[in-house]
N, C-alpha and C positions, 0 to 999 in steps of 0.2 A: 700641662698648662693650668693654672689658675685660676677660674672662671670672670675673677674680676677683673681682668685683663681683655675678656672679649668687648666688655661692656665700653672700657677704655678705649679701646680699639676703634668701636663704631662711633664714639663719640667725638673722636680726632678725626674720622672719615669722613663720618657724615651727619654731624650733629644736628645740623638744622631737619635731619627730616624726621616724619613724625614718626615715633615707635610705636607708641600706643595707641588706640583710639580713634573717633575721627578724624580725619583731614583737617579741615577747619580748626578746631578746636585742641588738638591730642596732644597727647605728654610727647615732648623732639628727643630724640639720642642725648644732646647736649643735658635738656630737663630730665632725663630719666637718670643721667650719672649725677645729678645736684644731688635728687631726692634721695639715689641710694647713698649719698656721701651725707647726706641730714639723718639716716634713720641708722646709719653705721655710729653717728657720733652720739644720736635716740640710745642705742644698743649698745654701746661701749659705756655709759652714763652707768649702766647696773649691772650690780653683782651676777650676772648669769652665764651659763655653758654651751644656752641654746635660747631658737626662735622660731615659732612657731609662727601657723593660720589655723585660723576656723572658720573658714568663711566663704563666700560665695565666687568665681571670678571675678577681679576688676585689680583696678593696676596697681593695686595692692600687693600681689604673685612678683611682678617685675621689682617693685621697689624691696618688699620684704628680702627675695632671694640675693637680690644683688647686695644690699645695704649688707644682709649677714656675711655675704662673702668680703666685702670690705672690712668688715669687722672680726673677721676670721672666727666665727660662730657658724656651726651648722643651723640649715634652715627644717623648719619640719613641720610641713602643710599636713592638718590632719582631716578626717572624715567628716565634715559640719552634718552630716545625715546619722552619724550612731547614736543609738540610747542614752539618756543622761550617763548610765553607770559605766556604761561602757566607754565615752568620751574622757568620762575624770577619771579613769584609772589609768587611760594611755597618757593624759596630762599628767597627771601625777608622777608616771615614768619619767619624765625629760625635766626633773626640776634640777637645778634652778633654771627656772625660764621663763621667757618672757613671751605672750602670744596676743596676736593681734585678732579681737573675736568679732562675729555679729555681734549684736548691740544685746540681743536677747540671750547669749549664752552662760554671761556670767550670771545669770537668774537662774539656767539651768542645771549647774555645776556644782557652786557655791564655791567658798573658797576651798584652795588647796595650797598646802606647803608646801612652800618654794617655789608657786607657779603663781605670774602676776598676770591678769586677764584685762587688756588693753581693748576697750569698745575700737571698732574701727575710725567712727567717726573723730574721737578724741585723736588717735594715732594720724591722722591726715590733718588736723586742729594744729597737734602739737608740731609738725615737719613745715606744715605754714608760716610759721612765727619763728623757726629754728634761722638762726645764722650762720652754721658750720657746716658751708660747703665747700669748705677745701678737701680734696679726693684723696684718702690716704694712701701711699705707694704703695704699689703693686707687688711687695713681697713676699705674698702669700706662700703657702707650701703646699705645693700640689697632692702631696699626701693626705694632707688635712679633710678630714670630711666636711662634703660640701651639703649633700640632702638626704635626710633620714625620712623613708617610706615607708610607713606600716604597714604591715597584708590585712587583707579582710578577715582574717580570725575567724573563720568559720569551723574549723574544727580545733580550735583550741585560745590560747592568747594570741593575739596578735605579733608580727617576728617584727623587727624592725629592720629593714633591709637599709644596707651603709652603701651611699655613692661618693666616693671618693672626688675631690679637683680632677684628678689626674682621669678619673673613669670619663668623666662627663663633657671634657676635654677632649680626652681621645676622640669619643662619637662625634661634638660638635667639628671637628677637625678634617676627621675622614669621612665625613659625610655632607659635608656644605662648605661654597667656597665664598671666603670674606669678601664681602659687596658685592655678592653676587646676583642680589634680586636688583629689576627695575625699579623707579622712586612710583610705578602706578601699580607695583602689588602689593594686594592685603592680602594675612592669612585671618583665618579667622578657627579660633579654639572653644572648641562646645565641649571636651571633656575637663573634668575638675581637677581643680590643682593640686590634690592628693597622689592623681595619677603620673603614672612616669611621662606619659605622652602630654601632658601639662607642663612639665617643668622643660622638656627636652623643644618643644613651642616656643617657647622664651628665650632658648640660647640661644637653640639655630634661628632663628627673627632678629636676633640681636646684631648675629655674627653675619648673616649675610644681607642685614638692610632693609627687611621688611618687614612695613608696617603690620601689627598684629590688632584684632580686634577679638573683646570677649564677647560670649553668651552668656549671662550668667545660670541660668536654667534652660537647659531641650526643650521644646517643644517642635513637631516640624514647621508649622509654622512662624515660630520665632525663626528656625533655622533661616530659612528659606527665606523670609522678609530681613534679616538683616545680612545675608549672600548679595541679596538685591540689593538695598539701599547703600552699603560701604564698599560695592561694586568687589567683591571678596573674589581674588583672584585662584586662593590657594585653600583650601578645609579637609579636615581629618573628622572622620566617623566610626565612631564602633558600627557590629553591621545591622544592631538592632534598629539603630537611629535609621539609615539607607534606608530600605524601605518604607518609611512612613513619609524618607521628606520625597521618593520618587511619586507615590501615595498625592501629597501638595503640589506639586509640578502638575503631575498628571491633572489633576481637578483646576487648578489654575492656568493653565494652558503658558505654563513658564517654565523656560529653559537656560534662564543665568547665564547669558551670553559673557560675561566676562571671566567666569569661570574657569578655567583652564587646568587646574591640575585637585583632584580627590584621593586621599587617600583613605586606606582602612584597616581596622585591626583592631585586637581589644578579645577577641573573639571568634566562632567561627562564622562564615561570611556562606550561607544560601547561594549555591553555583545560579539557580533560578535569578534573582536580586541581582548580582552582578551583569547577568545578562542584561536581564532588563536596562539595567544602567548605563550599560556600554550602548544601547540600541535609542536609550532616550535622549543620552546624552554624547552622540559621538563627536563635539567639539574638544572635550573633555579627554584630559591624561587621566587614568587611574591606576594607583600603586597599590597593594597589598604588602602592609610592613609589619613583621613578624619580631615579636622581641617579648623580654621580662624586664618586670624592675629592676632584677641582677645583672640585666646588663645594659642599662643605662637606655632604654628602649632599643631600637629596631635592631637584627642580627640577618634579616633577611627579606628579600623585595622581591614581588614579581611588578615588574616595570610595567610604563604604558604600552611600548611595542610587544611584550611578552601576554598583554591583554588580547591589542589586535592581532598577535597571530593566533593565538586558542581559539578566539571566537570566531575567525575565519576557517578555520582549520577542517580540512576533511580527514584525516587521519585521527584516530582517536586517542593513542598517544601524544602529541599535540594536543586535541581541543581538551582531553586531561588536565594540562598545566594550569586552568582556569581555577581550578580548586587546591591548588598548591598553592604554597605562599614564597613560590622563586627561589631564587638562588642567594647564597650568603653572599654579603657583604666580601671585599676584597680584603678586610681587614681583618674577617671574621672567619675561625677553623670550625667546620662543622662535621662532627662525628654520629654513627650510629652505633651503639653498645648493647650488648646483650646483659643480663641480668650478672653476669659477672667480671661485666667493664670491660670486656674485650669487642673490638671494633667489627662491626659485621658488614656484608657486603655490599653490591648497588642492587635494592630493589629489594632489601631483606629491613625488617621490623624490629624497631627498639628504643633503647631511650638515647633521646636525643643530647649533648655533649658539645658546649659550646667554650670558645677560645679566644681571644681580643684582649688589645688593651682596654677596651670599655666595661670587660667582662670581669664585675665585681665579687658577687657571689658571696657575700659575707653580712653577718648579720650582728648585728648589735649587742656584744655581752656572750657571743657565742662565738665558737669555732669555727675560723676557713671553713666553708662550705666546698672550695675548689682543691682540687687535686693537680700538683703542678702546671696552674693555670688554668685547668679543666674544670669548668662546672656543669653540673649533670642537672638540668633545667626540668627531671618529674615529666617531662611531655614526652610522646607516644610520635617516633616519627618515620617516614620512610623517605633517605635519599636515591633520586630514580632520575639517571640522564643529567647531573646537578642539580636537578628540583626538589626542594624540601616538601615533604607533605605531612600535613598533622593528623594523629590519629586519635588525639585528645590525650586527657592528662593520666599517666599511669594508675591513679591512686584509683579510677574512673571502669576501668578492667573490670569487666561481668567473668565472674570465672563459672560454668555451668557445664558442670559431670566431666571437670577436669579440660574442659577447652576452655581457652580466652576468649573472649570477645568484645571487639571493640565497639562502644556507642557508637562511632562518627560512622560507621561503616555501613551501621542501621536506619541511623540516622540520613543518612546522603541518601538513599535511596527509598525512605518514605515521602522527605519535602521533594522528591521530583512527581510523586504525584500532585497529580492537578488540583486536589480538594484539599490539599494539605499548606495551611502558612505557616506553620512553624511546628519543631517536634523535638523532641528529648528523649533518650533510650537511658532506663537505667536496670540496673538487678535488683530484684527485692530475694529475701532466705526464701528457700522450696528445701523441702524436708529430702524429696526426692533427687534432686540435681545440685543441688547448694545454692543457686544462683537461680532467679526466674528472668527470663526479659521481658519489660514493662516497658510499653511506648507512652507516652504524655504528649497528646495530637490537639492543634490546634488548629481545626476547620477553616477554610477560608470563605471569605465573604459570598452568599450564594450559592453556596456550595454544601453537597451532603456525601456521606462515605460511611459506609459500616466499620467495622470492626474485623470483620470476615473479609471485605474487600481489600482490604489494609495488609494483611495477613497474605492474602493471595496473593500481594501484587510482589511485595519482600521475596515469596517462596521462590518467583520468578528468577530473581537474581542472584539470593544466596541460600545455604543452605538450611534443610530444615529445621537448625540448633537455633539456628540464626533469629529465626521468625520469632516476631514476641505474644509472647503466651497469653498477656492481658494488654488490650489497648485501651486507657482514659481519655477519651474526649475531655477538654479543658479552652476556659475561654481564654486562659493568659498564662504564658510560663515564667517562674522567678527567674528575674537579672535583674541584677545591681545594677548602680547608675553609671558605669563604665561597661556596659553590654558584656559581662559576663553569667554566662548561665550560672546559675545558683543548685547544683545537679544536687548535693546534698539537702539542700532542703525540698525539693521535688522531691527526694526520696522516701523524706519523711512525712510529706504530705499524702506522698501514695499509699504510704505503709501505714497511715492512718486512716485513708477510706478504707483498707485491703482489711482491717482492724472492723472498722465498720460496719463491712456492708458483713462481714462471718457474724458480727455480735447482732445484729438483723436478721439474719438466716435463720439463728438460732431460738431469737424471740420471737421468730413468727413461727419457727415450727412448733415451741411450745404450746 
């Protein structure tokens, strides 16, 4: 299917109601396929291949993505948080093109060949006064790429990951049904429109009739007061955010009665945090949905009932499922592979191996990433009873005197202590083992813990290899704005006190 076809869809259904925004006032189904049929004719007007954002939430996301799919132009929302150098080299990639910026960025860029920097505010100026809102037919080709997502480039350029009509279709398809929301639900989207969970916001809202509402910046605060005030029936959170807005609930003695369904992902999710969530909040559905960019978000759910029975559960394989992230998708094949792509069994360790129409896996200028359909998703995972569980991402593998060892493993069983709100395991070199394990502990509020107690408490559950050799107490661990851990820079943050504190050692023993 061709994405601008959903937009059509809702708009012949049920045009009058509101898409965007608030109630009172918000852009309707009907205004939302005007505006992308004025910014399709905005975008057809110039010589370009593509269409870009740089900018913050606001219904800018619905109109840009839908308009470039009218206009059969891929759309490509980029990172308004990276470096000046680092922003204009990824613009410079997608010229000729045209991108709709904050008002400050063309100050920050300068110009660039074959990429024209449209301030926001003139782009909504200019669709104001536009007269071309007749809808152009719907005969797009679902081949056609619909959104180009760049990765965070942390260990290198940036890739541009390719989602096809036909990918983004699939997921909206098999995973939401057309009109299927009431006209009294809001969702409401607090991560940025860079991420896959931003754009996948906007279809499935489109396609099943519910009103969406942005954030344009986290805070739990903001979260929380605009849950409240646009009565937000439906929201997604990475799981860093979770606890800060349970954190504002608690201290506000507010429980978002209208609230009904949560989900999460982006990241790995605190067995502790969900608890609490499930306990604060038990009016509340909560999902855990598990996916990449490559495959157009979610690939697998643990549902709300799959919540209430974990947390209920006296059996311990049971109350386990809490830290899994469900079962695949009906649409979705899911494999376990050993290091030489052959399939391993239930409850054995490897990389995980995913399969769907949604399941993209191809990158811009480069080579199928999949193998007859198969794309091999880099993550660490073990399927057990149909439950997927993550063990983080392969590249993340502590290898120490020839064992593996996985972070999340060390990881899950330090934040169950008590003193512990947030932790990161990674390897730093040891001349002696290859590999050393390094905990990065984040104390919680009121709370005190050694280094030795830390150590004792790990020895308890795994074994000795296991335990990490150096524990840093730290007031904040790196994640980006989509609650991903940032482990490689932790790395090198360690390996520069570890750098430190020996070039210390050594100046005082002089």
């Amino acid at each position: 299917m061709h994405l601008s076809m959903l937009l059509d869809m809702a708009a012949e259904g049920f045009g009058d109601r509101v898409a965007f925004g608030s109630k009172p006032d918000g852009l309707t189904y009907a205004g939302l396929r005007r505006a992308a049929a004025r910014a399709a004719a905005w975008l057809s007007s110039r010589a370009i291949e593509r269409v870009g954002l740089v900018d913050v939430n606001s219904v800018a996301v619905p109109i840009l993505l839908y308009g470039s799919s009218h206009a059969r132009l891929p759309f490509v929302p980029v990172n308004y948080r990276l470096g000046d150098e680092q922003l204009r080299a990824i613009l410079a990639r997608t010229a000729p093109s045209v991108f709709v910026v904050d008002d400050a960025v063309a100050g920050r860029v300068g110009r660039i060949d074959g990429v024209e920097l449209v301030p926001v505010t003139r782009f909504f100026a200019e669709l104001a006064t536009s007269s071309s809102d007749a809808v152009p037919a719907p005969d797009g080709n679902p081949d056609d790429i619909a959104v180009l997502l760049f990765t965070s480039g942390t260990t290198g350029e940036p890739k541009a990951a390719v989602l096809r009509h036909k990918h983004l279709g699939s997921y909206v398809i098999g995973t939401v049904d057309f009109m299927g929301a009431g006209e009294d639900e809001a969702a409401m989207v607090s991560v940025p429109p860079y991420h896959v969970a931003g754009i996948s916001a906007v279809l499935t809202s489109v396609y099943a009739g519910r009103r969406l509402v942005y954030l344009p910046a986290f805070t739990p605060e903001a979260w929380v007061a605009l849950a409240r005030d646009e009565a937000v029936t439906q929201a997604m959170v990475v799981p860093t955010m979770l606890g800060r807005v349970l954190d504002v609930l608690a201290r506000d003695d507010e429980r978002l009665s209208h609230l009904r369904h949560l989900s999460y992902g982006g990241g790995r999710m605190p067995v502790p945090v969900i608890e609490r969530a499930l306990a604060m909040l038990p009016h509340v559905d909560f999902v855990n949905a598990y996916g990449l960019t490559e495959t157009s978000s979610t690939i697998a759910v643990l549902s709300p009932d799959d919540h209430r029975v974990a947390i209920a559960a006296t059996d311990p394989a049971v109350r386990r499922r809490l830290g899994s992230v469900g079962r695949p998708l009906p649409t979705i094949e899911v494999e376990i592979r050993d290091p030489y792509g052959i399939a391993v069994g239930d409850g054995e360790s490897g990389e995980i191996w995913v399969r769907g129409d949604q399941v993209a896996g191809e990158y811009l200028g480069r080579s199928d990433a999949t193998t007859d359909g198969w794309f091999p998703t880099r993550d660490e995972g073990v399927l057990d009873d149909g439950y997927l569980y993550l063990a983080g991402r392969l590249d993340d593998v502590i290898v120490r005197g020839g064992e593996n060892i996985s972070p999340r493993e060390i990881e899950d069983v330090l934040v169950a202590h008590p003193a512990v709100a947030d932790v990161a395991v990674v390897g730093l070199p040891d001349t002696e083992w290859g590999e050393k394990v390094v905990a990065a502990v984040v104390v919680a509020e009121r709370a005190t813990v050694t280094e030795a107690e830390l150590q004792a408490w790990v020895k308890v559950s795994l074994r000795s290899s296991k335990v990490p050799q150096d524990v840093t107490f730290c007031d904040a661990l790196p994640y980006n704005d989509t609650g991903k851990l940032l482990r490689r820079v932790l790395r090198s943050e360690l390996a520069a006190l570890r750098r430190d504190r020996r070039e210390g050692a050594r100046s005082g023993s002089g």
